[in-house]
Structures are given as structure tokens and as C-alpha cells.
C-alpha positions as CSV (number, residue, x, y, z in Angstrom):
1,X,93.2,134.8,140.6
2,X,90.4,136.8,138.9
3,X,92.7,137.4,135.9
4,X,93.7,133.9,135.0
5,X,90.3,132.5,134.9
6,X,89.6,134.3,131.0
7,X,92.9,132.9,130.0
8,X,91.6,129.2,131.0
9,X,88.4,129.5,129.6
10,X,90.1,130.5,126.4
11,X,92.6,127.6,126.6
12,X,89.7,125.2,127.4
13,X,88.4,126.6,124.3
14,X,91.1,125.9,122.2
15,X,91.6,122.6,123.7
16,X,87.7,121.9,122.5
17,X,88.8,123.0,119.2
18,X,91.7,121.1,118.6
19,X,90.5,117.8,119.7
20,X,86.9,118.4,117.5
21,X,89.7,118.9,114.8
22,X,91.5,115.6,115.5
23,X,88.6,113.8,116.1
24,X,87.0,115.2,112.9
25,X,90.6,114.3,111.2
26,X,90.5,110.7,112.4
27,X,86.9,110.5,110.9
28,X,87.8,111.6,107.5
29,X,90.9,109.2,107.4
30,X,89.2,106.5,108.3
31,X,86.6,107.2,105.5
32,X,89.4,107.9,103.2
33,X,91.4,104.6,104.4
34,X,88.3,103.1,103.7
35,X,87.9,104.2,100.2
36,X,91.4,103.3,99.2
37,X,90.9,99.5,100.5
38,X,87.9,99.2,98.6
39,X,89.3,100.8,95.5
40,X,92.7,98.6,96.0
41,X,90.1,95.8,96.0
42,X,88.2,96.4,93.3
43,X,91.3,97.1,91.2
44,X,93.2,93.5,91.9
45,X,90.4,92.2,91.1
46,X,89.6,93.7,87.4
47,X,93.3,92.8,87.1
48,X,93.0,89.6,87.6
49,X,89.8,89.4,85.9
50,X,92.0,91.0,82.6
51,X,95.4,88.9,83.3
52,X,94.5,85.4,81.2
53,X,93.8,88.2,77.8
54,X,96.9,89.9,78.9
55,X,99.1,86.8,79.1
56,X,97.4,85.0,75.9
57,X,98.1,88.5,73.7
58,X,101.7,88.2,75.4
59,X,102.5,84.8,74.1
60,X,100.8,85.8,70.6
61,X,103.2,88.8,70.3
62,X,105.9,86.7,71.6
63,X,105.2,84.2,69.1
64,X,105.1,87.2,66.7
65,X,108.8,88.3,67.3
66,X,110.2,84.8,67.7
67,X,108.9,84.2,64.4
68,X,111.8,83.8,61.5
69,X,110.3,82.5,58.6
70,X,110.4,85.1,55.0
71,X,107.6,87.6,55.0
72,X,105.4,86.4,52.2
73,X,104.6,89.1,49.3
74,X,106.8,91.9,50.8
75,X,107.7,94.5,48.3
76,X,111.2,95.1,49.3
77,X,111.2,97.9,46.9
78,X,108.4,99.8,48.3
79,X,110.6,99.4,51.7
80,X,113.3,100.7,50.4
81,X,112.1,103.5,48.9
82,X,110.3,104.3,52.1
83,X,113.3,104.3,54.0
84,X,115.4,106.1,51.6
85,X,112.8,109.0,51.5
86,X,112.8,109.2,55.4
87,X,116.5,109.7,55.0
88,X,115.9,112.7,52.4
89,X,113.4,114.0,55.2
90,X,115.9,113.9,57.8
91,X,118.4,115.3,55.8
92,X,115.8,118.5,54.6
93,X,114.8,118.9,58.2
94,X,118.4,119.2,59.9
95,X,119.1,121.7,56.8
96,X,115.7,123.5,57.4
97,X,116.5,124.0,61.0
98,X,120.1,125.2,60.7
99,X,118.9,128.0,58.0
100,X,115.5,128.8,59.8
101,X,117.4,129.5,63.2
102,X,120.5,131.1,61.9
103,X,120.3,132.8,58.6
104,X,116.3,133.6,58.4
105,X,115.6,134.4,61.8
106,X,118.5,137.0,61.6
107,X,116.9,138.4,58.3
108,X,113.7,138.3,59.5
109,X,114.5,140.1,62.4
110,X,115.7,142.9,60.6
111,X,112.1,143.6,59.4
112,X,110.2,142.8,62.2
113,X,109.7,142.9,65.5
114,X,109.5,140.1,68.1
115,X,105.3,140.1,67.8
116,X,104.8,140.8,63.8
117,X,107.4,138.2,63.7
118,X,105.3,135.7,65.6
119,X,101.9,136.4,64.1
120,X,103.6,135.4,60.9
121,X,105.2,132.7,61.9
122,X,102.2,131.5,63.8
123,X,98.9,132.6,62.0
124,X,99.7,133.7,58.7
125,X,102.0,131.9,57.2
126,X,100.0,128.3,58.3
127,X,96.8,129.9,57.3
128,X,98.2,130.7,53.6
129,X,100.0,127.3,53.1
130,X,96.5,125.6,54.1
131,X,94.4,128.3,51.6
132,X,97.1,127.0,48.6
């Protein structure tokens, strides 16, 4: 019987520990529960506080889109020439990508290696074009 009593003195010990533990658990979810109520609170109520602005810019930008009538002193040609240079962008930039990743990157790779290569393409080259 002698032998048993240091292994229930250390079981009562952990059973001391793990209920501090819980208890000291419950207390910090409770705070924590607490926290989020009051911050669920406070939130509602700034939204409703906010929702009349929200729902009268709403209807403005409702109004907005509904809106048919001409616009008045549009330049249609400055439109137009804004969308056709987007298109000449586009175009440049599919072009630019299919001979940067095929053609130059094999070319360039025949000069230098993986970490020359990306200090060019990373720090020098950007730097010049900024100094011009």
C-alpha cells in the first residue's frame, strides 16, 4: 500500500492541474465571449448608424445607371481614340510577352546565367530606363 500512495499524490496533482486549466479556460472564454458581444454590438450599431448614407448613395447611383438620356459635350472622338489605343496596347503587350518568353529569354540565356540574368532584368535595366 506504501507504493501506491506517490502515484495518488501525483494523480491528485494532475487532477489540481487540469481543473486550474479548465477553470482558467472557462474564465478567458467568458472574457473573450464577452468581448465579441460587445464588439457585435458596437458594430450593428455603426451600421445602422451608416445605413440611411448607404441607401441614399444607392438610389443616387441607381438613378445614375438608369439614366438614358445623351451625355452632353462628350467628345466621341477622344473616346474613340482612347479605345483604339488600348487595343494597340493589348495587341503590343500579347506580342511583347510571346517574344520576351520565347525568343529573348532563350537568347538571353545563352549569355547569362539564372542570377546576372535577374539583376538585369530586375535592377538594371528599370534603373536605366528611369535615368533616360
Amino acid at each position: 500500500m506504501a507504493t501506491m500512495e506517490p502515484v495518488l499524490e501525483l494523480a491528485a496533482k494532475y487532477r489540481s492541474e487540469f481543473e486550474e486549466t479548465i477553470n482558467g479556460l472557462r474564465q478567458r472564454s467568458l472574457t473573450i465571449g464577452q468581448a465579441v458581444q460587445e464588439k457585435v454590438t458596437t458594430s450593428q450599431q455603426q451600421f445602422e448608424s451608416v445605413q440611411p448614407q448607404i441607401n441614399a448613395k444607392k438610389e443616387e447611383l441607381l438613378q445614375t445607371l438608369q439614366n438614358m438620356e445623351p451625355v452632353a459635350k462628350l467628345q466621341h472622338k477622344s473616346v474613340m481614340e482612347t479605345f483604339a489605343w488600348a487595343g494597340v496596347l493589348n495587341t503590343g503587350s500579347f506580342v511583347g510577352g510571346i517574344l520576351g518568353s520565347v525568343f529573348l529569354s532563350s537568347l538571353i540565356g545563352l549569355f547569362f546565367d539564372t542570377f546576372p540574368a535577374l539583376l538585369l532584368a530586375y535592377v538594371f535595366l528599370p534603373v536605366m530606363v528611369f535615368a533616360q
